[in-house]
N, C-alpha and C positions, 0 to 999 in steps of 0.2 A: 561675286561680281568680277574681279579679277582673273576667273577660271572662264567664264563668259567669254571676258575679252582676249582671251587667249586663243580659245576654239573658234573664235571667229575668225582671227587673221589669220589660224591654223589653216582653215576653210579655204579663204582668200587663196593661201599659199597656192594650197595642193589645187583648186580650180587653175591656176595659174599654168603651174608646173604641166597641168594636165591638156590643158589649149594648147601649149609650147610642145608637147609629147608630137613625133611624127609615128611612132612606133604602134604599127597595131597590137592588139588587145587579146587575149584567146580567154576567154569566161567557160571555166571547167565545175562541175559541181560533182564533190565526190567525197567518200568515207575518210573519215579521221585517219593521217597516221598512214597512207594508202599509198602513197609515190612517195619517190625520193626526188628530196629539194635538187640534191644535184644534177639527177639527171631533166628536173625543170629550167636549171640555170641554163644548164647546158645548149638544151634547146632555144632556150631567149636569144644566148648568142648568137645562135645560129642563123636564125631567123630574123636576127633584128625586132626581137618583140615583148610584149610583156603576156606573162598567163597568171591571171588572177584567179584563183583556187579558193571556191567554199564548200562548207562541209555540210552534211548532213549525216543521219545516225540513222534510217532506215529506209526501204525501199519506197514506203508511202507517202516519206515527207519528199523522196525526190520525184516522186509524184506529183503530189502536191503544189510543190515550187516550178513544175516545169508548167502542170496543167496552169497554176494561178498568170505566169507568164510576167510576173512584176520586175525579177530579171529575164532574161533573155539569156541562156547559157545557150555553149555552143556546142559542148559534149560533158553527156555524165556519164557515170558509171552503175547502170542498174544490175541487178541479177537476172534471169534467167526469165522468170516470171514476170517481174514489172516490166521487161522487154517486151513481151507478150501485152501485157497489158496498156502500154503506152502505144505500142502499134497499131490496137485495136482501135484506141481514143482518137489516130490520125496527129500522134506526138510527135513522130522521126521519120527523120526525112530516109529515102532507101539509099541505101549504099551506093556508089558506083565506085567498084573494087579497082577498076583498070586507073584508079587515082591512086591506089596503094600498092607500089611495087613490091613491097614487102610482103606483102599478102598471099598464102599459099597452103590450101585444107593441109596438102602433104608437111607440110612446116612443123603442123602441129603435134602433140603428144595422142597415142591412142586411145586414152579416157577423154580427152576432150575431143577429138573426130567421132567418140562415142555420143557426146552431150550434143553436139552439133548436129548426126543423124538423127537421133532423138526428135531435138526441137522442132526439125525439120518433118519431118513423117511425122508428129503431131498438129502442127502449122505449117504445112506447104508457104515457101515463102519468106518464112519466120529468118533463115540466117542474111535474109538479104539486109539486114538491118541493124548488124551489131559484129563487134567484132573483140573475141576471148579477151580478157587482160588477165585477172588471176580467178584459180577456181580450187574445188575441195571440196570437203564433208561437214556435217558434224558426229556428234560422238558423245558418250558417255567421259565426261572426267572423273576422276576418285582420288584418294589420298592413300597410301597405301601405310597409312599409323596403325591399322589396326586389324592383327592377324585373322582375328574372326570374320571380317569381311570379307578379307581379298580372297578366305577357302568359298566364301559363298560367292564369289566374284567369279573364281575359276569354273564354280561349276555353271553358271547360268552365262558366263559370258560368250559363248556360242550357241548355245543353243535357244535361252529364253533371254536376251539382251536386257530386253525393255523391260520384264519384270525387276528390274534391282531400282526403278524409277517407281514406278505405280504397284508392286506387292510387298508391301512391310512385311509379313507374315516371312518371309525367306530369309529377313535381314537381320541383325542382330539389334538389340533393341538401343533404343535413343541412334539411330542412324540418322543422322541429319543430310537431308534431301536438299536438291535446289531445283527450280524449274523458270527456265528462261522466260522471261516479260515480256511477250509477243502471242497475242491469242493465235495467228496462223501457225507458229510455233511450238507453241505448247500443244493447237491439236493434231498436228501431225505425229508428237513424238507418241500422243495418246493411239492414233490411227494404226499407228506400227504396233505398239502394246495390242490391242482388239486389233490384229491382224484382217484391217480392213484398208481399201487402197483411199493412197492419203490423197487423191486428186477427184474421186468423185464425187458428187453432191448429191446427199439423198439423206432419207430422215435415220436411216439406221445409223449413219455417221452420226448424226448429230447427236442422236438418244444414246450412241457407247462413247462420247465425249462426256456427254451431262453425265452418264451415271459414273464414270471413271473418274471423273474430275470431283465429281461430291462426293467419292470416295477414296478419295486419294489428299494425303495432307503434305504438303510443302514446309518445310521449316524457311524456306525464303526463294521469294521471286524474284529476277533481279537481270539482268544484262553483263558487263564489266566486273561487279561485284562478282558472279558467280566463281570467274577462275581467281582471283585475288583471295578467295574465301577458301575454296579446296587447298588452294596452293599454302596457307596457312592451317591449316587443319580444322578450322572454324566450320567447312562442309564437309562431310564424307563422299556424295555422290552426285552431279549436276550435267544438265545439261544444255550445250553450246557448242558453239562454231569449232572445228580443230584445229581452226588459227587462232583463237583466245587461248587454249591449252597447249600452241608450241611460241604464242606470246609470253606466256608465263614460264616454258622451260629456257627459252633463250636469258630470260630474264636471271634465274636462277642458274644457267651456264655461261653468265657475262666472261666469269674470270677462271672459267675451268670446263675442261671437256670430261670429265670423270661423270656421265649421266646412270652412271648404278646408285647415284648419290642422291637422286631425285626423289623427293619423299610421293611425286604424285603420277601418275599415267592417264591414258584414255584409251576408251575404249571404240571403234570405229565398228559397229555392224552391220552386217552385210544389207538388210535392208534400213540403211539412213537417208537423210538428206544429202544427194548433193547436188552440190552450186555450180554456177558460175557466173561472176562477177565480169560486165562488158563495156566495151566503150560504144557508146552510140550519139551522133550529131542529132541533135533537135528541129524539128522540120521551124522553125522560126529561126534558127542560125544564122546571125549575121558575120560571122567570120570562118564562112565554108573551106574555104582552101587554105588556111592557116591551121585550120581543126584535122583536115584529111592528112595535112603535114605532120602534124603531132600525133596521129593517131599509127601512122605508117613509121616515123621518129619511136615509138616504141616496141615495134615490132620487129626493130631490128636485133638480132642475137645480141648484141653487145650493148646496146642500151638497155636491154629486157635484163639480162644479167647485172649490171648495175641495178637497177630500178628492184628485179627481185630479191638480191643481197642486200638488202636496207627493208623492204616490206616483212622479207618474211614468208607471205602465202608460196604456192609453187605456180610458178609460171606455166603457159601454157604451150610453150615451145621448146619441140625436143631437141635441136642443140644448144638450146641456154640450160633446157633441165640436165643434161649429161655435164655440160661445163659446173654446175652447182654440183651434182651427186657425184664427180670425178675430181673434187679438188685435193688436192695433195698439201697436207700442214708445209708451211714454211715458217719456221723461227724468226724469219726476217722483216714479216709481212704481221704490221700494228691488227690487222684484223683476222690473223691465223685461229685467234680461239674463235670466234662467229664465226667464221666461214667454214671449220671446223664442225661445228655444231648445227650449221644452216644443212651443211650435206646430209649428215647423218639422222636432221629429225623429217628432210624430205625423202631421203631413200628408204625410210622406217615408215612414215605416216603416209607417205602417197607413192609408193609405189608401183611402179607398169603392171598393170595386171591386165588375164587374157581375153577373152572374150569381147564384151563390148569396152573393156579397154577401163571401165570406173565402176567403183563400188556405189550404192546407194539409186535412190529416184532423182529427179530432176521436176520438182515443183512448178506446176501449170499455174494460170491463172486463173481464179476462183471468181464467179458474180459476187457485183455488189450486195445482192441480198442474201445469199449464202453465207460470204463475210462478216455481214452484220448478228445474220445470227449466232453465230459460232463467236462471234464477239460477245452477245450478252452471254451467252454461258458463260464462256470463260472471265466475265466480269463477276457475275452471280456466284459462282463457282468459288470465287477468289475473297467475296467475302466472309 
């Protein structure tokens, strides 16, 4: 009763506080752990405002919460694909860039002017409606405890990647597997194994899922779990995002840069996933031109450099990435060992490369009932 009457005048208070507020509002909807507070604060200042920040954990629930509309956010941050797919649904409203002075293709890093032609010559259209925040791969994690592996590692890891996932027969025995908890997920990494392309929908896809997947055994499904579990030696081989496996190196590099000390690595193949993570306004946005401010507010080199020295991912602007991969230890400076180690796991794990500038595909978006099916397999599948 007491706790009652407590949250009620709590209630009171904050309605109070909230009528008395002159400051607008900016409603963001984005991944865990994905900005830095400070360069939120920062911007409040600036602005004279408040940005209220919630989270979700996959592409579909931000889906979900924009389609259901019971908030009203003003920018999330989807990938690449639910881009696509929220565009189609008539989600987001089009850009008008001449609002964002910061904005400029040239700006960009050459794997993301990559992903951007991409999107673009698959969906005429498609970049009028989003704009890069952080992007990447995924990849093969492993533990490297145990010598018989990492010879079977070296030999399959260029040329046959994805078998050290789905053929035991190569592995050394009791090798404990992990396989990410997302059925679009899971059957892409299977698509690349049965070297078939992971964006078309047709029954031969589906039938070398079913038959891979009922023959292929998982010692554990799992999200989060998966790098926590190699990184302790509990997995040998999984696979996930390459920012869950350079979350677990900076983790295990807090208080030292010596990374030959690393008990684990990943592995990045030439044909994987990659992403990219976007900012995009909600065609129901009520606070348009506070949103076009924060979204141009992070685009600037020196905010993005803040904001990607605390995330982690790699930015997608090449003078914040040169400023990150050019930083020079200072003894002086409380965050010499990070920033230390920020440089050296983006110059290693995403580095400029030539041609179309990124390693891996760029995931379209798939029908509802294609989806569904490839979901009951991998339900079926799983039990």
């Amino acid at each position: 009763m007491k706790r009652s009457i407590s949250l009620f005048f709590l209630s009171i208070l904050i309605l109070t506080l909230s009528s008395c507020s002159q400051r607008d509002r900016l409603l963001i909807l984005n991944w865990g752990e994905y900005i830095n507070d400070e360069v939120v604060t920062k911007f409040e200042e600036e602005y004279n405002c408040d940005v209220i920040i919630s989270l979700a954990d996959s592409n579909e629930l931000f889906y979900s919460k924009v389609k259901s509309g019971t908030t009203v956010f003003d920018i999330v941050v989807p990938s690449d694909y639910m881009v696509e797919k929220m565009v189609e649904n008539d989600l987001l409203a089009e850009l008008d860039f001449s609002r964002l002075s910061n904005y400029s293709y040239d700006k960009f890093l050459p794997g993301v002017q990559g992903i951007l032609d991409d999107l673009e010559a698959r969906r005429p259209g498609l970049t009028n409606y989003f704009v890069p925040y952080f992007w990447g791969t995924w990849g093969i994690m492993y533990n490297k405890s145990n010598n018989d592996l990492l010879n079977v590692i070296d030999e399959y890891k260029d040329k046959r990647p994805w078998s050290l996932l789905f053929d035991r027969k190569i592995l050394p025995q009791d090798t404990q597997i992990g396989m990410y908890e997302t059925p679009r997920y899971a059957y892409t990494a299977t698509m690349f194994y049965d070297n078939l392309d992971i964006n078309l929908e047709s029954e031969e896809n589906l039938n070398a899922f079913k038959e891979t997947l009922e023959n292929t055994y998982f010692d554990m499904w799992g999200t989060d779990t998966l790098k926590k579990s190699v990184a302790a030696g509990n997995l040998d081989l999984a696979f996930m995002w390459t920012g869950d496996f350079l979350d677990m190196l900076y983790t295990e590099l807090e208080d030292s840069t010596d990374v030959t000390s690393l008990d684990f690595d990943i592995i990045i193949p030439d044909n994987t996933i990659a992403f990219m993570d976007n900012l995009v306004i909600t065609k129901k946005a009520r606070h348009t031109d506070l949103a076009y401010k924060f979204i141009d507010f992070l685009l600037d080199p020196e905010n993005a450099y803040l904001n990607a020295s605390v995330v982690g991912y790699c930015t997608p602007l090449q003078e914040t990435y040169d400023k990150i991969v050019n930083y020079q230890s200072d003894s002086n400076n409380p965050d010499n060992v990070w920033l230390t180690n920020f440089a050296y796991a983006v110059k290693t794990y995403y580095p400029i490369l030539p041609n179309k500038g990124y390693k891996g595909v760029v995931l379209a978006n798939i029908s509802r009932d294609y989806l569904n099916e490839l979901t009951n397999i991998y339900n079926n599948a799983k039990v």
